[in-house]
N, C-alpha and C positions, 0 to 999 in steps of 0.2 A: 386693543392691545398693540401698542408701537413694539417692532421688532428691535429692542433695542441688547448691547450686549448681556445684561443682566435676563431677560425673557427667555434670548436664546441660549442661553446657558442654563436655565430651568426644562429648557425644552429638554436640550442633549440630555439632560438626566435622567429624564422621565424616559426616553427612548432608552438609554442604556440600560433602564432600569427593566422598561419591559422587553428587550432583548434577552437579559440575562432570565427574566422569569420565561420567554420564549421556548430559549434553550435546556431550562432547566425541565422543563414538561418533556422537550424530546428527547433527554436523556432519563427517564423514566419506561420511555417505549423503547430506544436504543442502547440498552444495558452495555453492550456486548463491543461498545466501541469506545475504545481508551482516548482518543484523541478529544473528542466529545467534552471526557470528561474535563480535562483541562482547558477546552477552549471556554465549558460551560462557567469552570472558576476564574477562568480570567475575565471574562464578564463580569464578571459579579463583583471583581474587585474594582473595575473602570468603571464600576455605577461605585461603588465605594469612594474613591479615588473623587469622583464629580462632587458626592454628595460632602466631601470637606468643603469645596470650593461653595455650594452650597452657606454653610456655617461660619463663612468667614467672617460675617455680621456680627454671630453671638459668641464666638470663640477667638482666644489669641491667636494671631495670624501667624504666626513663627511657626508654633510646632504646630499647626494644622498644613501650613504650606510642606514643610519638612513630611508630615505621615501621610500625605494627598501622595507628593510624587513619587515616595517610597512605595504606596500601594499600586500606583499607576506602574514604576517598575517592574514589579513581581508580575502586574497583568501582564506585560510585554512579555515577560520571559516565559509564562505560561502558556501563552501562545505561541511564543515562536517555539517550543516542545511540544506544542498540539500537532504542528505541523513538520515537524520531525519525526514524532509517531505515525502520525498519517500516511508518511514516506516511507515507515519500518528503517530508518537511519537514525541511527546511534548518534549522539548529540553530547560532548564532553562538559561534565556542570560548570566546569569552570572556565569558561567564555563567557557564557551568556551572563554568570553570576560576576565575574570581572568589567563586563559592560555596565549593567544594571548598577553595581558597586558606584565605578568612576559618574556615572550619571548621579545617584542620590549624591555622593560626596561635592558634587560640583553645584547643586541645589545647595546643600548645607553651604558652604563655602559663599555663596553669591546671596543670601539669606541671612545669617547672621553676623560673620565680620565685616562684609562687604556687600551688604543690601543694594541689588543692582537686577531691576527687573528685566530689563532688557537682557543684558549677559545669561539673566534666570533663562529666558525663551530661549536664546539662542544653544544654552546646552539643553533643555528640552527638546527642542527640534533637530538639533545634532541627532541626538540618542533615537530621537523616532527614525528619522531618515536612515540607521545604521540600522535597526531591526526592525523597519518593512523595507529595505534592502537585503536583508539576509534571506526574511523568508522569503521573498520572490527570486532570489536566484535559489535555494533550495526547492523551491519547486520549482524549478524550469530546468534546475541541472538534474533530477535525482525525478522526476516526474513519471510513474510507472507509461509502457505505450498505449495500453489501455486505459489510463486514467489522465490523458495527455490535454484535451479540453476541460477536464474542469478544473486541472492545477495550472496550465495558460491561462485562465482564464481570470483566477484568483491570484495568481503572479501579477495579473495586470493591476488589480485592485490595488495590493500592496503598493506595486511599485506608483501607482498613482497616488498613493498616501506617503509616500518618499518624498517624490515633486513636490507635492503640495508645502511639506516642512521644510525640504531646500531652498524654495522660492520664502520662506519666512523667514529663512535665513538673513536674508538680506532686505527686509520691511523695517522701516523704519518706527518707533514706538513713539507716541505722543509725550512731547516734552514735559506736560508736569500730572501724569500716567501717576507719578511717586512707585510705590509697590503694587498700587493696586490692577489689578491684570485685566476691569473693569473700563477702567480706562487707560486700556490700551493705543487705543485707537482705530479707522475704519479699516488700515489695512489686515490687522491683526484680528478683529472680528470677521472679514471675509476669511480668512485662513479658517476660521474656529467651524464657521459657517460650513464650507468644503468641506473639514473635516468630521464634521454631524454627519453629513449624505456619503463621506466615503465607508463611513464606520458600520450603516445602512446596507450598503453595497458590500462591503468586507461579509458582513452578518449570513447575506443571500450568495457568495463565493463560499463560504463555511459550509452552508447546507447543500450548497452542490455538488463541492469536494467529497461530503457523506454519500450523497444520491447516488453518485456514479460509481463511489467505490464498491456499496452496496448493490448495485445493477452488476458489477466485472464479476462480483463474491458469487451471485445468483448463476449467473452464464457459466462460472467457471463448473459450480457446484450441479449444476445440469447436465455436464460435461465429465465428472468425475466420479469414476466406480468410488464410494463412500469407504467400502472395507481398504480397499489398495493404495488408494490414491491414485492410479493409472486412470486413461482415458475409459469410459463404460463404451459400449458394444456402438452405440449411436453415433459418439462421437470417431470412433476406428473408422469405421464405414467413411463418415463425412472426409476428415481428415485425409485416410488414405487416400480416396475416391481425386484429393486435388493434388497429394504426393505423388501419385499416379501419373496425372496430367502433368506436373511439374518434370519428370524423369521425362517423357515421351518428346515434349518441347527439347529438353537438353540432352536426349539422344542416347538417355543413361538408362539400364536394366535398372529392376526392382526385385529387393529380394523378400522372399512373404516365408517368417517362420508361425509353427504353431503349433502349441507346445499345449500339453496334458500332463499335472500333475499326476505322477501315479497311483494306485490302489490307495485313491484319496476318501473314498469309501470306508476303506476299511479305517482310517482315520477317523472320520469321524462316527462311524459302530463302536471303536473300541475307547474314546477318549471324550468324544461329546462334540459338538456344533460348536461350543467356543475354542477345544485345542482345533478343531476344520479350520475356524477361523486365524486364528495364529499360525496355522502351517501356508494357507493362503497369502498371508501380510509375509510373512518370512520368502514364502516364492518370487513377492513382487520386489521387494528387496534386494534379493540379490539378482534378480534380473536386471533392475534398477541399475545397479552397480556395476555389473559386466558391460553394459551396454554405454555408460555415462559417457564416454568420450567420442559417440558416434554418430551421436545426436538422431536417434532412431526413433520412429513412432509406438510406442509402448500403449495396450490397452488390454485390458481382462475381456475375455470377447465370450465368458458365459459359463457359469459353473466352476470349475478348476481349469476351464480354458485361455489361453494370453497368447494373444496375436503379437507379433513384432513384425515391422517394415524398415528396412536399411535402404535407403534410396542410393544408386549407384554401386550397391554392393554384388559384386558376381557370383556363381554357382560356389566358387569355391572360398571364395568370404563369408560365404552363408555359412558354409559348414564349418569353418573354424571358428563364428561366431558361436554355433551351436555346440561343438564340443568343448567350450570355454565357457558355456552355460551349463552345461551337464558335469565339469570339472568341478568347479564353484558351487554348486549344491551339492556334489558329493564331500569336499571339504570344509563345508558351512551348513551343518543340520541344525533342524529350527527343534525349538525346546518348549515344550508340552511342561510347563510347570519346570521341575529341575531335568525331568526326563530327555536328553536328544534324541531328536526323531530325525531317523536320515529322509531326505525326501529325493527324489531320482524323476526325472522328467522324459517323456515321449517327444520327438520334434518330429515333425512334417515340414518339406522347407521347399518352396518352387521359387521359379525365379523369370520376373517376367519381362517380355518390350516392349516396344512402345505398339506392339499388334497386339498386347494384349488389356484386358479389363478386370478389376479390382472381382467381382463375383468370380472371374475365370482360376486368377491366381489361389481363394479363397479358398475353390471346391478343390484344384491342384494339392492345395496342402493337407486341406483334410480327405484328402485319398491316401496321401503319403504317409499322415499321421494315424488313421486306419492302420495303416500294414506294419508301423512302427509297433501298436498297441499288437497287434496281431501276433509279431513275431517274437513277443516277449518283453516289451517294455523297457524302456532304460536305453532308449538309443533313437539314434537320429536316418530317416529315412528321408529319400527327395524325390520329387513328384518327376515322373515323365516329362521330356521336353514340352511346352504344351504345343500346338501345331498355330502354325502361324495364322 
């Protein structure tokens, strides 16, 4: 079998062809990821898209060139929204549909009044070079920091499929080529060639963009009380344990609240495990929201119990944090069906330096929060200085 342009152009297809059945299998197991699905149909329209170039033997060449690069269009714009989903970035339709637009128009245009193959490539490869341009500065501008290698990494793919149609920009097409894109000539078939192995490479940048976002989803969801959304009791511990370390290095106190829903019990005796639940979600919320501009370590650390850390903050930060938490749940009751239920919280609150250790500060607060419950609930007590 000579590799000649016609072979390899039977090749590419078969390859796009079982790419797109590739991806179509792992989006059968990967339900649950939107991006998938459009990168899975844009496949499938660039094995589409081939398979006109395929036909050009049995079919008129006009409107098969004209419904090839219209399909090949839509795939581009399909993908470049797989990876604006991917990124959770809002993507205006009418760009990519303005792009894609002037690209078929300019096919038409070089196709039937002014049949001019070369001109054809050259806005072909314009239009590619503009959208594997986009998406590799979208992912390298908008790249989450956890997901920072493998949308580098697929930035590079694209942008090396950019190169590749800039540099085709300026190849020269064999002089009596006519329309047919077959005889193009050898520069234009290396182009075709590179772009078979980048399309390869792009395919295995796709699947690792999933891998990894799938890997952060996993870490983060190990890490996350499921009812709250706050950090679970594991990850407090860890976290604080380097907030800790980080305050002692920069010479700053550490302030430790720890707060108990009150007669949460009896909540859930009188209304059931799911209004417990709702009164729970509704606690982390507005703690959530008191707290937002403080950038404080937030985690449910057991029961109706939620730890807070304010790094830097001092004994008496602590406490006006804490009566701007018991404010705010007294003017924001969580609702049990239509019913408001007021919810009032216990604080315990120590405050530690750089002499002290994350269990020390832990046990400080829940002494404090002890004597808070003790003394009648609905208010904030603070731990003894602890000794150096």
């Amino acid at each position: 079998m000579s590799l000649d342009f016609p072979t390899v152009a039977v090749l590419g297809y078969l390859l796009c062809l079982g790419i797109a059945l590739g991806f179509s299998l792992l989006l059968l197991v990967l339900r649950g990821q939107p991006a998938l699905r459009l990168w899975t149909a844009s496949l499938w329209l660039l094995a589409l898209s081939l398979t006109s170039v395929a036909l050009r033997a049995q079919l008129p060449v006009v409107p098969l060139v004209i419904f090839g690069n219209a399909v090949l269009a839509l795939s581009a714009v399909l993908m470049l929204y797989g990876v604006a989903r991917h990124l959770q970035r809002r993507l205006p339709a009418w760009q990519p549909a303005l792009l894609a637009g002037a690209y078929v128009a300019g096919i038409v245009v070089f196709v039937v009044p002014f049949p001019n193959l070369a001109v054809r490539l050259n806005v072909a490869s314009l239009f590619a070079v503009l959208i594997n341009s986009w998406m590799a500065w979208m992912l390298v501008r908008h790249a989450p920091p956890e997901q920072r290698t493998s949308c580098w990494l697929a930035a590079a793919i694209f942008a090396a499929e950019a190169v590749v149609y800039l540099v085709r920009l300026w190849l020269p097409v064999a002089p009596d080529a006519g329309q047919d894109i077959f005889r193009a000539g050898a520069p234009m078939f290396a182009t075709y060639l590179a772009g078979i192995f980048l399309e390869l490479a792009r395919c295995f940048a796709l699947v690792l963009l999933l891998v990894e976002k799938m890997l952060v989803d996993l870490r983060r969801a190990a890490r996350t009380d499921g009812l709250t959304g706050l950090l679970n009791r594991g990850a407090v511990l860890a976290d604080g344990q380097a907030c800790l370390l980080q305050c002692q290095r920069q010479q700053q106190p550490l302030a430790l609240l720890l707060l108990d829903v009150d007669h949460f019990k009896q909540v859930n005796d009188r209304w059931g495990h799911i209004a417990g639940d709702q009164v729970l979600h509704h606690f982390a919320s507005v703690l959530a929201s008191c707290l937002a501009s403080q950038q404080p370590l937030l985690g449910r650390y057991g029961g109706e119990e939620f730890v807070v850390l304010l790094p830097g903050a001092d004994h008496a930060r602590a406490l006006q944090h804490a009566a701007y938490i018991r404010a705010q749940l007294q003017a924001h009751p969580a609702y049990v069906g239509d019913m408001p239920v007021t919810v009032t919280t216990s604080i315990g609150v120590a405050v530690g330096t750089g002499a002290h250790d994350l269990p020390a500060l832990l046990a400080a607060a829940d002494r404090a929060l002890y004597q808070a419950k003790a003394d009648g609930r609905d208010r904030t007590v603070s731990a003894a200085p602890l000794p150096a």
